[in-house]
Kinemage of the C-alpha trace (Angstrom):
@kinemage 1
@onewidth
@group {chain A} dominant
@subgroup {mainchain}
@vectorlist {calphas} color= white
{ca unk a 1} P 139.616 131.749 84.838
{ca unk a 2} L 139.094 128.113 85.067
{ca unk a 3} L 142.861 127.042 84.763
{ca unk a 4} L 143.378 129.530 87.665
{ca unk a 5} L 140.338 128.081 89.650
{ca unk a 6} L 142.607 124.395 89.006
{ca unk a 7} L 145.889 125.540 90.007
{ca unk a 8} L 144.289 126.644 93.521
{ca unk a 9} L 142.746 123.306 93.865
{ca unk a 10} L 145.977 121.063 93.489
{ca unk a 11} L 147.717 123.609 95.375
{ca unk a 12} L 144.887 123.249 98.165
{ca unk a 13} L 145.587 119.379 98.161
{ca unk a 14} L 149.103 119.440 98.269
{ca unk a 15} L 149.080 121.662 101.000
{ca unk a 16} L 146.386 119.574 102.893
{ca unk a 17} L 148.682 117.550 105.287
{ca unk a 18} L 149.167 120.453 106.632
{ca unk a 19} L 145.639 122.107 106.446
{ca unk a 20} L 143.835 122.087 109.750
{ca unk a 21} L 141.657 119.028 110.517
{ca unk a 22} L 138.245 120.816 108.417
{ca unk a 23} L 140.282 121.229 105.440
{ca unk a 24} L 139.527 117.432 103.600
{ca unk a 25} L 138.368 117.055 100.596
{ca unk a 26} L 135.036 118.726 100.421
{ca unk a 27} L 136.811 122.204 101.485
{ca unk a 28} L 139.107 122.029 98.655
{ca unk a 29} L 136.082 121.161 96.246
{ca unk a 30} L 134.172 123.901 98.038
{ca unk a 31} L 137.328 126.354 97.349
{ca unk a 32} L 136.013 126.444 93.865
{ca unk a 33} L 132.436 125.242 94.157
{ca unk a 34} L 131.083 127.665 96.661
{ca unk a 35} L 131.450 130.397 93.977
{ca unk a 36} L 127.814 131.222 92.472
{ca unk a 37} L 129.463 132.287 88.170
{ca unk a 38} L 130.787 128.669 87.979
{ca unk a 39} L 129.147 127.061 85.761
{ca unk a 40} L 129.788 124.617 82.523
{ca unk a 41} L 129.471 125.519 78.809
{ca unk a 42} L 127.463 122.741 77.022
{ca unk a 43} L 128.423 122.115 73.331
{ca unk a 44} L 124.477 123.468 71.895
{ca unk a 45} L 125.335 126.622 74.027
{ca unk a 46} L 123.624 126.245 77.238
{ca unk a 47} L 124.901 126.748 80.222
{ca unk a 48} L 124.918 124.476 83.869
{ca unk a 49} L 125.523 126.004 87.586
{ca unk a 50} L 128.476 124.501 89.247
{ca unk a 51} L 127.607 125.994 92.570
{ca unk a 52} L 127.035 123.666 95.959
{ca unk a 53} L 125.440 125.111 98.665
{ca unk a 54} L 127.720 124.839 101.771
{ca unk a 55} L 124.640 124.397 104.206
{ca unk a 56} L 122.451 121.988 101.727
{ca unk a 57} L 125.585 119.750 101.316
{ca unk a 58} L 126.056 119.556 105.596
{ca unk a 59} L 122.093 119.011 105.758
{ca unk a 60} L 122.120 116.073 102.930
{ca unk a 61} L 121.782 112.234 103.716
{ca unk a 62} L 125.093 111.822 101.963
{ca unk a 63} L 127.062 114.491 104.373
{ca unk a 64} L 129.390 111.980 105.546
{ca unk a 65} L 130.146 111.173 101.859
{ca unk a 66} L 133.369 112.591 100.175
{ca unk a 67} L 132.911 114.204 96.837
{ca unk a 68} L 135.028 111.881 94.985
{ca unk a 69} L 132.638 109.031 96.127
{ca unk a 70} L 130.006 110.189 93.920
{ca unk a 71} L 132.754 112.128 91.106
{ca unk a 72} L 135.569 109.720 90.834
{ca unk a 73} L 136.311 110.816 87.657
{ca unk a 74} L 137.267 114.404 89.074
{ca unk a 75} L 139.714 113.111 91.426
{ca unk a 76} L 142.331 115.104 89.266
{ca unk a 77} L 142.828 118.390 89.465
{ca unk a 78} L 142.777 120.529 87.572
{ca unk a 79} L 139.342 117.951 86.347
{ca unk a 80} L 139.931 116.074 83.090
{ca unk a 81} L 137.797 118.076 80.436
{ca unk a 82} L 134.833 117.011 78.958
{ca unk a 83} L 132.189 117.949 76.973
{ca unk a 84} L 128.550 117.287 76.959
{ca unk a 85} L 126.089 117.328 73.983
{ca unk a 86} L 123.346 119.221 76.192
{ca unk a 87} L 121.598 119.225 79.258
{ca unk a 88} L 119.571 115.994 79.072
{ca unk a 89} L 123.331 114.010 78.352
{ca unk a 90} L 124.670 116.098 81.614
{ca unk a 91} L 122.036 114.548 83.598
{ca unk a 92} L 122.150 110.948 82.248
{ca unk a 93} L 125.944 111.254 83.544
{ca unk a 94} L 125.570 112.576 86.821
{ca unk a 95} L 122.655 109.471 87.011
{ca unk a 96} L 125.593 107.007 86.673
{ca unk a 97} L 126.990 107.885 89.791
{ca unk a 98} L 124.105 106.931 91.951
{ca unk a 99} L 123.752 102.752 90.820
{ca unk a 100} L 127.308 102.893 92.989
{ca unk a 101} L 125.493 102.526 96.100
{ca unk a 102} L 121.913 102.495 94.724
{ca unk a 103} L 122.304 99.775 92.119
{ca unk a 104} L 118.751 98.384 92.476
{ca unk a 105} L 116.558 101.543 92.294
{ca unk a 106} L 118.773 102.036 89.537
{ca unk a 107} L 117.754 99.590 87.772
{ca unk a 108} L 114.075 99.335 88.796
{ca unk a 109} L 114.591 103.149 87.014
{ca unk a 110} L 115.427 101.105 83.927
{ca unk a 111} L 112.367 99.431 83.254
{ca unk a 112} L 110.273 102.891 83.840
{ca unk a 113} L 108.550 105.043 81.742
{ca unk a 114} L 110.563 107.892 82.344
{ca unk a 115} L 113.816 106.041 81.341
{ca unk a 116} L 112.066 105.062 77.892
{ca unk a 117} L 111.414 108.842 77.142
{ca unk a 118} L 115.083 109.656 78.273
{ca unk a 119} L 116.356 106.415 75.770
{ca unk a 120} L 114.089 108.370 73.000
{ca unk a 121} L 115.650 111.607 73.125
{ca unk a 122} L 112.787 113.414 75.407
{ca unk a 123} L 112.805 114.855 78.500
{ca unk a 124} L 112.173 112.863 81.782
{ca unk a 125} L 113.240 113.106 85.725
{ca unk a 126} L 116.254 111.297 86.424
{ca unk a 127} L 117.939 110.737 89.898
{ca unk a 128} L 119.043 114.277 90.703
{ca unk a 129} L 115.563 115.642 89.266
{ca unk a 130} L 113.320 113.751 92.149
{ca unk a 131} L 116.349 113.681 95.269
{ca unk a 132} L 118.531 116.396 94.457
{ca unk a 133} L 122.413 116.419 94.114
{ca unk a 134} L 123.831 117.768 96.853
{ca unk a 135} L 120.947 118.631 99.185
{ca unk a 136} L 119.660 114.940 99.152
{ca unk a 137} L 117.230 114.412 102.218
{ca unk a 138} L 115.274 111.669 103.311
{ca unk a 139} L 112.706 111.114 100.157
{ca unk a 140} L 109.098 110.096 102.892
{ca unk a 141} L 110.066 112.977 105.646
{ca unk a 142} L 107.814 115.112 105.559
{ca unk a 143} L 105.631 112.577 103.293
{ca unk a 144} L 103.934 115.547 101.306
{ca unk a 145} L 107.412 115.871 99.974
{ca unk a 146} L 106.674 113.124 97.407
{ca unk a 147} L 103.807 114.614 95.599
{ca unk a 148} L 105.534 118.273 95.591
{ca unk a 149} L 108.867 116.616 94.084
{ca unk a 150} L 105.956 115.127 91.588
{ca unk a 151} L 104.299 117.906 90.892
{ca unk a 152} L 107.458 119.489 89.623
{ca unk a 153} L 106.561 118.207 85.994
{ca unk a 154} L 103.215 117.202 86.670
{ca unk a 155} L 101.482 120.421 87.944
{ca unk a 156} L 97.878 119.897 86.113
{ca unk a 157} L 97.770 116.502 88.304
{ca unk a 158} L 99.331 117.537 91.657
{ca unk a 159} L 96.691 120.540 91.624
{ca unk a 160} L 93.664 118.109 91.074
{ca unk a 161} L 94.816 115.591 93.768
{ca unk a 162} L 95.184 118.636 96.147
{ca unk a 163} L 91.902 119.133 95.430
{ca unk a 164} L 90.744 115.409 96.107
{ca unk a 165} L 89.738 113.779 99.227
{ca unk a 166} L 93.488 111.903 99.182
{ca unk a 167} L 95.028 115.124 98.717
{ca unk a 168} L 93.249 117.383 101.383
{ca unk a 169} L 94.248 114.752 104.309
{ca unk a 170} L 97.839 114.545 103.070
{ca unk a 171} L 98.822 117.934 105.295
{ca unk a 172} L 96.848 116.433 108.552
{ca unk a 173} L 97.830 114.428 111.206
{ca unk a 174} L 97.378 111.519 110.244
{ca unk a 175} L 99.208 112.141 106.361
{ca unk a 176} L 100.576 108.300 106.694
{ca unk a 177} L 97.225 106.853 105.842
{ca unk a 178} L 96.646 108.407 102.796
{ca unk a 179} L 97.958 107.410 99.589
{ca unk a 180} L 101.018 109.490 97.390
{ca unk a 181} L 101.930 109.560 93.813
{ca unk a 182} L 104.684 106.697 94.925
{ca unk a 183} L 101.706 104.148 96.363
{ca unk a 184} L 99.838 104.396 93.046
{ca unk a 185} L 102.269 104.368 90.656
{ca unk a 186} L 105.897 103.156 92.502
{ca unk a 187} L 108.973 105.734 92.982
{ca unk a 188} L 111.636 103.965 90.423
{ca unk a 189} L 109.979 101.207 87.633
{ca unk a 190} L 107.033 103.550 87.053
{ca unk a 191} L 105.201 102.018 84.393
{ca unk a 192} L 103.147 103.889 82.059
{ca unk a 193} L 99.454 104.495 83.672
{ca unk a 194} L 97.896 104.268 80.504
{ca unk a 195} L 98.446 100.743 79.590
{ca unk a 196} L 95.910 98.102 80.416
{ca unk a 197} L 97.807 96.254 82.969
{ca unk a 198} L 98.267 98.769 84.703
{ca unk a 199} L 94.376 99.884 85.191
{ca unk a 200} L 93.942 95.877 85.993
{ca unk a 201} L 95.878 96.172 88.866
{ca unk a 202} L 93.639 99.365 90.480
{ca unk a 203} L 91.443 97.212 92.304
{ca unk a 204} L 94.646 95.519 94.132
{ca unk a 205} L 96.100 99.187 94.640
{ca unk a 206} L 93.235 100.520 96.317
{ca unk a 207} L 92.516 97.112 98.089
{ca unk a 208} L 96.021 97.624 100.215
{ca unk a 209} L 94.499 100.825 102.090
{ca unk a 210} L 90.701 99.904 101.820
{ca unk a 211} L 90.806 96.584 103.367
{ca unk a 212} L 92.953 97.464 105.919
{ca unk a 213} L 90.806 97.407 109.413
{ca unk a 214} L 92.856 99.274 111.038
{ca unk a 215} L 93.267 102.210 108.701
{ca unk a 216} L 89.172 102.383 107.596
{ca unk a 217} L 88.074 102.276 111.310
{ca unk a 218} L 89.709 105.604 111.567
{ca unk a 219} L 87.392 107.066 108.909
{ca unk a 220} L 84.456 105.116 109.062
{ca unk a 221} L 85.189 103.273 105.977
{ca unk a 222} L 84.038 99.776 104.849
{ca unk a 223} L 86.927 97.164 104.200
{ca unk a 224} L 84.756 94.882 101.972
{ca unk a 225} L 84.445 97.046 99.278
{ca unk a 226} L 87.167 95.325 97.352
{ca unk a 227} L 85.684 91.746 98.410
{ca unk a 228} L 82.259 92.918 96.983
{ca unk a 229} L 83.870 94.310 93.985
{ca unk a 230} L 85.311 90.957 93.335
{ca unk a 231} L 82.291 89.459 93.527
{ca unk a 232} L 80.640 91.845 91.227
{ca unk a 233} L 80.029 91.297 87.601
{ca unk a 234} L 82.628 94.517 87.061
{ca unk a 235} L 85.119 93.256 89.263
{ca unk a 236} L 84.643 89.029 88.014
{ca unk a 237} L 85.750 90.357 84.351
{ca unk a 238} L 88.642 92.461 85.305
{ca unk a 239} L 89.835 89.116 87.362
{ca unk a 240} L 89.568 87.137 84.555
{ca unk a 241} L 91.052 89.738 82.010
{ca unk a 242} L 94.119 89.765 84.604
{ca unk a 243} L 95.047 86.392 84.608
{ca unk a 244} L 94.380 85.988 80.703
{ca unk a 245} L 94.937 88.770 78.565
{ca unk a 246} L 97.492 90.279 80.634
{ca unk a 247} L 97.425 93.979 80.159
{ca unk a 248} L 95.845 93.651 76.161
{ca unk a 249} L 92.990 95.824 75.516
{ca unk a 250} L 91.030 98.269 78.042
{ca unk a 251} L 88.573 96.550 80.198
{ca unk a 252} L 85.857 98.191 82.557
{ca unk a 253} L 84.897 99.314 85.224
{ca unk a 254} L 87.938 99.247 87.394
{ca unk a 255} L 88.107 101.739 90.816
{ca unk a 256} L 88.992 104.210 88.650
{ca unk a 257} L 86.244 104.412 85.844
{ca unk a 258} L 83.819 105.032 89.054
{ca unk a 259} L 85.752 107.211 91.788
{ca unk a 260} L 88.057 108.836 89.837
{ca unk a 261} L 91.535 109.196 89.389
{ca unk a 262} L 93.123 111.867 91.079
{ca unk a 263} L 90.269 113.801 91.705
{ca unk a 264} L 88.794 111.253 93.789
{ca unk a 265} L 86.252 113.143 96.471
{ca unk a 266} L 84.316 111.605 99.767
{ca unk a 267} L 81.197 109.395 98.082
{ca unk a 268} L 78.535 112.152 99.886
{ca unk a 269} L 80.460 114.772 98.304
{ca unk a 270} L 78.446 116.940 95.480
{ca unk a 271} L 81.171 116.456 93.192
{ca unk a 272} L 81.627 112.629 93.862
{ca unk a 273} L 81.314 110.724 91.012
{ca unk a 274} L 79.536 107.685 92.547
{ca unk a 275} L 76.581 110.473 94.817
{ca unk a 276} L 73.173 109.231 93.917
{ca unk a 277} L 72.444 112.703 91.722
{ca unk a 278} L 75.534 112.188 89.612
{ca unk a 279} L 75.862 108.271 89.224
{ca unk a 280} L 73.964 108.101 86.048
{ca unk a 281} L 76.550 110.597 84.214
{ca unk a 282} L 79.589 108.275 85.755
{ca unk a 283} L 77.434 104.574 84.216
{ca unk a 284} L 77.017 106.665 80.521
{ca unk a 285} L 81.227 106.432 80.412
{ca unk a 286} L 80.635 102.896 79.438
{ca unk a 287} L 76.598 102.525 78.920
{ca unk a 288} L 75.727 105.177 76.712
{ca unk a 289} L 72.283 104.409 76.481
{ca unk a 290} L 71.590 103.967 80.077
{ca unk a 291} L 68.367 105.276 81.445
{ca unk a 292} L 67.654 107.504 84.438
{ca unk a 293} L 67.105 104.150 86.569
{ca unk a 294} L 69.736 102.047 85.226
{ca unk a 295} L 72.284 102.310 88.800
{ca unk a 296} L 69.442 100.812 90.412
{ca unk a 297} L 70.327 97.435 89.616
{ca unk a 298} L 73.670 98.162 91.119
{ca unk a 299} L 73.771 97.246 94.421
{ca unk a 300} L 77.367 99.457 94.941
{ca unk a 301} L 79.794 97.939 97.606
{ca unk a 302} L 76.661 96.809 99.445
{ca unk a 303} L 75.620 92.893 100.573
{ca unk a 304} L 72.248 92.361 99.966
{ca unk a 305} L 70.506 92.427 103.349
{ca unk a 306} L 66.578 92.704 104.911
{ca unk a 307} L 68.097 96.641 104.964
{ca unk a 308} L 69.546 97.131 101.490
{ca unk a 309} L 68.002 95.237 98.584
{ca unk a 310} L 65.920 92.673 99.994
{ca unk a 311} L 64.339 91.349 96.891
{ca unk a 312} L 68.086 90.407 95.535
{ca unk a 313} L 68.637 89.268 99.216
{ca unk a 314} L 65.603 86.892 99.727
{ca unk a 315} L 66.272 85.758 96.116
{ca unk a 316} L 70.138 84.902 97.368
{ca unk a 317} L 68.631 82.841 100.002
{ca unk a 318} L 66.643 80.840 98.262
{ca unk a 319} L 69.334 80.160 95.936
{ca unk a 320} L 71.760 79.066 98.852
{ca unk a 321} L 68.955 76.739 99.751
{ca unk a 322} L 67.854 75.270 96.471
{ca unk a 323} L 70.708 74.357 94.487
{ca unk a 324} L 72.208 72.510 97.247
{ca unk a 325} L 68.485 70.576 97.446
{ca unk a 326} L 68.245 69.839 93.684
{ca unk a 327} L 71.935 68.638 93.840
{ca unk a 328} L 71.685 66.550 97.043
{ca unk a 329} L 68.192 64.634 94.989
{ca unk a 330} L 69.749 64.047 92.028
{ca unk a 331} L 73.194 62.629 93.861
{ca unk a 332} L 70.165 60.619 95.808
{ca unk a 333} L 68.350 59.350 92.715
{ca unk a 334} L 71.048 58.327 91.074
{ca unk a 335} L 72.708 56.231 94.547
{ca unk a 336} L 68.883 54.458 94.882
{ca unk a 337} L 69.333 53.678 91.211
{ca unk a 338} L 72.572 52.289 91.696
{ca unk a 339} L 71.616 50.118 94.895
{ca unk a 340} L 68.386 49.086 93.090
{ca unk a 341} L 70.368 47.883 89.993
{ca unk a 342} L 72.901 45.830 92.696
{ca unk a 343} L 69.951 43.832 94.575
{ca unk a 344} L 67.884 42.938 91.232
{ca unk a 345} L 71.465 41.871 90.045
């Protein structure tokens, strides 16, 4: 059946200078493609679908492509033969053919996670798993694309951010402020979340959208929680454990030890981690022993005003006033010393 399906392709392309103008290259692949039983044998027995969707292919980003462009190997008909260990060494050789013309996401996929679990023997997405192979569309259109192309190994986690405050704004109008698996974690050198380094770098991830005026005047959001963060005794050690330790052992509280990680919900919410009623649970993560009144001397993303704290905000004052005093006497002392010790000279 195949041999006969090869003889009708090379007599298809010899016969193509005379073929009406539609009958280039992709009809003659069609003339075998379009049929739904192809498929390859893999040598542990499996089996892979050789069909391309007529429609998909006209709809793709890569329509004005010619098949060869991507299979230049299978420029020959009837197609050399080969043989492939299983399904995961199919993939990895269909990947090849995308570095072509996408030779930088290529190798930003390199450096990822997923391509370590591929290089171990496991299973992981490669480029045909995320885009597609024939019906390849624009990745960002409609935007909730991403986390549903996601979600196709990671169901447990799409389901909870669909549940978050993130995830229930992603099918509104205004879907381009909120953040997608890509923001978080990058499309192609996804690095593994799990490692220190990459919790260091929350606060800097969540700083892009939340100290953007623009985009948190739209919700009624504060942009100086990241500044305040910074500032913070939490935030001062994960600054310091950034520049130093870079990504060695786990260091708290980042964003994401308070708020959540994918289940992130509005801070008034019941379920929020960081409401009043439910903060002490969220502090026992790290303090274990903390007591019923231990947030209190948190002062959140808040500056200490006459409003909010004013003990720790009269205190602040007087600092601001006093250490430049004692400074400014003692530089004074010592200059009288020094001009009394030049005129008794």
């Amino acid at each position: 059946m195949r041999a006969a399906r090869g003889w009708w392709c090379a007599l298809t392309l010899l016969l193509a200078p005379w073929a009406r103008p539609e009958d280039d290259e992709v009809e003659t692949c069609l003339g075998c493609h379009e049929d739904a039983s192809l498929e390859m044998a893999l040598a542990d027995g499996a089996t892979r679908p050789l069909l391309v969707d007529r429609r998909a292919l006209a709809g793709s980003v890569h329509a004005e492509l010619r098949c060869t462009d991507c299979h230049p190997e299978l420029a020959e008909i009837p197609h050399p033969e080969r043989r492939w260990k299983d399904a995961a060494e199919f993939q990895a050789g269909m990947q090849q053919a995308c570095q072509t013309c996408h030779l930088t996401n290529y190798r930003h996929h390199l450096d990822s996670v997923h391509h370590r679990v591929l290089e171990a023997g496991g299973f992981a997405p490669g480029c045909v798993d995320c885009h597609g192979s024939h019906a390849v569309t624009r990745a960002a259109e409609p935007r909730s694309r991403i986390s549903d192309t996601c979600a196709a190994c990671h169901s447990e986690v799409a389901e909870t951010y669909a549940g978050s405050v993130h995830g229930r704004a992603l099918g509104g109008e205004n879907a381009g402020d909120v953040p997608v698996c890509t923001d978080c974690h990058r499309s192609h050198d996804i690095v593994n979340p799990r490692q220190a380094g990459f919790l260091l770098r929350t606060p800097e991830q969540c700083g892009r959208c939340h100290s953007d005026p623009e985009r948190m005047q739209k919700y009624g959001l504060s942009t100086d929680v990241l500044r305040t963060y910074l500032s913070d005794f939490h935030g001062t050690t994960a600054s310091l454990s950034q520049r130093t330790a870079r990504g060695e052992g786990r260091v708290t509280a980042v964003c994401v030890d308070c708020h959540g990680v994918h289940d992130i919900a509005k801070v008034d919410d019941s379920e929020s981690r960081v409401l009043k009623a439910n903060l002490v649970k969220t502090c026992r993560n790290c303090h274990p022993d903390a007591s019923e009144s231990f947030p209190a001397a948190w002062l959140s993303h808040f500056e200490p005003s006459w409003e909010k704290a004013p003990l720790v905000y009269v205190v602040k004052l007087f600092y601001r006033v006093f250490i430049p005093f004692v400074i400014g006497g003692l530089l004074l002392q010592i200059l009288l010393q020094l001009w009394r010790v030049v005129v008794n000279r």
